[in-house]
N, C-alpha and C positions, 0 to 999 in steps of 0.2 A: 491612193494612200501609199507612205513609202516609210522606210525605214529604213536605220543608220547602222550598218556593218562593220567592223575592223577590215580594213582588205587586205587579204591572205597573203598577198604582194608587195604589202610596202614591206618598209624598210624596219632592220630588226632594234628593238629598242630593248635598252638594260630594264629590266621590271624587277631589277633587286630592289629599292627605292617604292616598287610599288607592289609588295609581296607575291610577287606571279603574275598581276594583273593589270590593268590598264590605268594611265596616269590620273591619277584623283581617284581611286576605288576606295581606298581607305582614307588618306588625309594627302594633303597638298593644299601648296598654297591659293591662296582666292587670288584669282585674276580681275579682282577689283580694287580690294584692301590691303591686298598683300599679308595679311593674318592666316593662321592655318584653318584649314577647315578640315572636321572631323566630321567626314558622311556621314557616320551612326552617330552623330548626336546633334549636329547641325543643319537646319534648312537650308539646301543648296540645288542645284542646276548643276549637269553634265553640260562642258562649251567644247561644241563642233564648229572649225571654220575656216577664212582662210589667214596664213597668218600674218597677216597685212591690217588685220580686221572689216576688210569690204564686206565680208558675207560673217555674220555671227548665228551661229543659231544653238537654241538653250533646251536641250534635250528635256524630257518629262516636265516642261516648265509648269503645265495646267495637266489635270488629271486626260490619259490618251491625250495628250497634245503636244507639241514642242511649235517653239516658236525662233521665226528669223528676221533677221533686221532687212532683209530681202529676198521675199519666197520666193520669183521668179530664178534667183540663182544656184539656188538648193542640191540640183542636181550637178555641177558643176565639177568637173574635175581640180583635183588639188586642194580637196577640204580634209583639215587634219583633227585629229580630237586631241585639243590645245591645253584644257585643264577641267578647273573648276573654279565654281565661286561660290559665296554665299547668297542666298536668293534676294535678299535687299540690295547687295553688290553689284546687281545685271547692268545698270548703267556706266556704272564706275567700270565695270568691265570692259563694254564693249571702246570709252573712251579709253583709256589705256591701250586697248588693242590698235586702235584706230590709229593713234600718235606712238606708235612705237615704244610705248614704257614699259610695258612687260620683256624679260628675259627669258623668254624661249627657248627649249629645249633643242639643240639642232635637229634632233630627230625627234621626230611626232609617228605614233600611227599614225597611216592613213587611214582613211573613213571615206565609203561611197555610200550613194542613198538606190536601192533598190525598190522596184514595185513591189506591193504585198498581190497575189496571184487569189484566184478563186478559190485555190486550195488552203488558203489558212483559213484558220477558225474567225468569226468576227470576231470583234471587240465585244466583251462583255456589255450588257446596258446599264451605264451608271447611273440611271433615274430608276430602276429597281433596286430591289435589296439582295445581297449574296445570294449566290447562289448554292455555295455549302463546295463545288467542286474543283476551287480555283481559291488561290489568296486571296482574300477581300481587302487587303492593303497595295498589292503590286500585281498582281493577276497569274504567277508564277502557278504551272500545275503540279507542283511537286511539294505537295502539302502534306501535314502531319497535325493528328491532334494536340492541342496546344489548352494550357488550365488558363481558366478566366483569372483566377486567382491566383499569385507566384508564391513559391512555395515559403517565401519567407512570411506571408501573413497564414499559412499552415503551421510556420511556426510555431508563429505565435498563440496560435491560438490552442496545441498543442500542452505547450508552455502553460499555460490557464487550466491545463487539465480536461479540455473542452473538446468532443468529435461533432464533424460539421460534415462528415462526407456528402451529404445531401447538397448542399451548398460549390464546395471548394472544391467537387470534382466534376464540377462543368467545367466541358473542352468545347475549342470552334478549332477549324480546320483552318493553317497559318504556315506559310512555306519557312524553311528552315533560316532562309539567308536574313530576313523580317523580325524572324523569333530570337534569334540570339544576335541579332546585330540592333538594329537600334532601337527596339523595342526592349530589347535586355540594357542597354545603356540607361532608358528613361527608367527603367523599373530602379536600376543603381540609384540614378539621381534624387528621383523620388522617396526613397524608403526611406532616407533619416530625417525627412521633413515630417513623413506622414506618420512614423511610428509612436512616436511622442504624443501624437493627438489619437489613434488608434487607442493607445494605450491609457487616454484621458489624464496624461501627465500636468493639466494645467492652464494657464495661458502661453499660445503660442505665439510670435511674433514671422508674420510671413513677408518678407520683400518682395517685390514687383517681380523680380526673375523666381523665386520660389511659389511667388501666386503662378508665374507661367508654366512652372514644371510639374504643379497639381493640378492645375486644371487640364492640363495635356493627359495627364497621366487617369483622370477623372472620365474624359471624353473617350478617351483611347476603351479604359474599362467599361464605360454604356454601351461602346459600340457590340464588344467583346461579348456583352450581358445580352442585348438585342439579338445575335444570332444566335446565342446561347439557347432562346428561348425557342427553338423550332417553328418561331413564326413572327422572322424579322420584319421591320417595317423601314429601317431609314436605310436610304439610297446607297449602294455601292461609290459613288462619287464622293461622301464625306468619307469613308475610309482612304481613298487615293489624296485625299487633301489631307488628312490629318497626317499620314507619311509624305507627303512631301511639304508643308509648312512646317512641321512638328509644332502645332498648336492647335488649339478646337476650330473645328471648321466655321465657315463664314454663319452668320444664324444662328450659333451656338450661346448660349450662357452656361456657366456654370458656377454654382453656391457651394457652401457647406453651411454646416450646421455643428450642434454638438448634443448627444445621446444621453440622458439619464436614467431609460425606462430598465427594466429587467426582465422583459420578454423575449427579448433576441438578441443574440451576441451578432449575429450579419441575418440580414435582411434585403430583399431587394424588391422595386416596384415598377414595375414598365407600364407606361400608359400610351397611347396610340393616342394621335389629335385627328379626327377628322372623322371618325368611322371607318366606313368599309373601302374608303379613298381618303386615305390619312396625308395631311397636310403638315406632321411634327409630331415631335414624341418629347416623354420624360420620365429619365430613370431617377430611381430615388433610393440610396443604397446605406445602409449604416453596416461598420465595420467596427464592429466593439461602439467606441464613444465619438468617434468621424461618422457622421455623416457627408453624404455630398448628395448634393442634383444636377443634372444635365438636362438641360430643356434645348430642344430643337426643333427648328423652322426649317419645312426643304424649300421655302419658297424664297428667294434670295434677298428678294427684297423686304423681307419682313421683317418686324423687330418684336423682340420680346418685352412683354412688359415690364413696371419693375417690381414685380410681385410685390405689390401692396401688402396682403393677407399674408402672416407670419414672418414679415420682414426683420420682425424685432429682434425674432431670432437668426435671423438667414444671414450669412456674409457673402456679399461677390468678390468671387477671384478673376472670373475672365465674362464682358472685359476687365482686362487689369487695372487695380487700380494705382492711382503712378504714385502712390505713396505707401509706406508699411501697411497691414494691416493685422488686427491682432484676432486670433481665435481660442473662445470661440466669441461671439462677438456681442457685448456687454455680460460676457460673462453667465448668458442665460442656455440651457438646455432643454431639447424638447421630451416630452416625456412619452410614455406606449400610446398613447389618443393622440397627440400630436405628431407624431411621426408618421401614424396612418392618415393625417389630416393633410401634410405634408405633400405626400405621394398623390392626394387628391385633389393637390387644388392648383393645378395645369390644368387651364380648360382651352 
């Protein structure tokens, strides 16, 4: 196994352009499309290679994995770290590099690939669930307790005259660079879509990019809720995939619904699929008059149904669908018996 270094040696680069840090840490251009790309809010690849494009290789491309268009050369002296792109852009990248269209920095770090030694720690096991002492999104040990909940749905709920500490102050342990970088961007993006329905303002209208930035932000929260619960069940690998896609992992659905009961202003329901060797879970969460469900399969190849039973009420957001859609959806809401019906019927 090996990994990708700055070497101490090369050559010195202006990193005013990249705030102290290395080319593409924050934004820079895609060496696909030539659009900006903004790490905290865009799925993207770190590009190590050589710049010729004979050798490409697409850092954290797959959770622990990076990938090259020719692993035999990987080691090779003269691979530079060239940019960035967006993760659909890999193609469009590498031909670019290939044909000489991209405008290259004169100076690049250089980048060597070193052996990882006996003395590092393994790789965490991504077919378990966290393990509570490491980031469960990047593997980073420099964690801090982190609120399931962002403090602007404390707000609100403030606001209502309403105390929820029972709730709203469950933390999972989350490294700092994770928590306010682009997990604070999706919380941004998210919040004026989702308040308006929180707040049971009505019919909402969701576009195809606002269905992705809720169910992102839906998934993200089960996950958050799962560990929450001191006895997680879904895999370490869908958290590495939900940060680097920034969307619900593969297997995933995700619904909402809309709330009319008056027994709980937030509610949440984790269910385990399988027993005592769980094969998928599903959380089922209301927040004021939002509900949502995340139902998951760790089995890759499997599909979810299309929940027949209470569909009347259910909307799907992911998959997306490729046209508007409105919530909540016909207009109807579940009530205190349906909502625990709800949470019950993922088998």
């Amino acid at each position: 196994m090996s990994r990708w270094t700055r070497d101490p040696a090369g050559p010195l680069v202006d990193a005013s352009a990249y705030k102290g840090d290395l080319p593409g840490s924050r934004r820079g251009e895609c060496l696909g499309c030539g659009e900006l790309v903004v790490v905290a809010r865009h799925a993207h690849v770190r590009i190590v290679g050589k710049r010729d494009g004979s050798v490409v290789i697409f850092l954290d491309a797959e959770p622990q994995r990076s990938l090259a268009t020719d692993v035999d050369r990987v080691t090779e002296p003269g691979m530079f770290l060239l940019g960035v792109s967006h993760r659909h852009c890999t193609q469009r990248a590498i031909k670019r590099l290939q044909e000489s269209e991209v405008d290259l920095p004169i100076e690049l770090p250089r980048v060597f690939s070193d052996e990882v030694g006996d003395e590092e720690p393994p790789l965490p096991p991504l077919h378990l669930p966290p393990s509570g002492d490491l980031c469960p999104f990047c593997g980073d040990a420099a964690i801090t307790d982190e609120h399931v909940f962002p403090r602007w749905i404390s707000r609100f709920f403030r606001a209502k005259g309403l105390t929820l500490k029972h709730r709203l102050d469950q933390t999972v342990p989350i490294c700092d660079t994770c928590n306010h970088r682009w997990l604070a961007v999706l919380e941004q993006s998210a919040q004026p879509i989702l308040a308006p329905m929180i707040e049971g303002q009505g019919s909402v209208n969701l576009s195809r990019a606002e269905q992705h930035v809720v169910a992102t932000w839906a998934a993200k929260t089960a996950l958050m809720l799962d560990l929450a619960s001191g006895d997680p069940v879904v895999p370490l690998g869908f958290y590495y995939e939900l940060r680097q896609r920034r969307e619900p992992p593969s297997g995933q659905g995700v619904f909402l619904a809309a709330y009319n009961g008056s027994s709980w202003a937030i509610r949440t329901h984790l269910k385990r699929l399988g027993g005592d060797e769980p094969h998928g879970f599903a959380c089922t969460c209301n927040i004021f008059r939002l509900v949502f469900q995340v139902c998951g399969s760790f089995m890759r190849e499997a599909h979810l149904d299309d929940r027949r039973k209470l569909t009347i009420g259910l909307l799907r957001i992911w998959p997306a669908e490729d046209e508007d859609v409105s919530w909540p959806r016909d207009r109807l809401a579940f009530n205190d018996e349906l909502l625990i019906a709800l949470g019950d019927s993922i088998n």
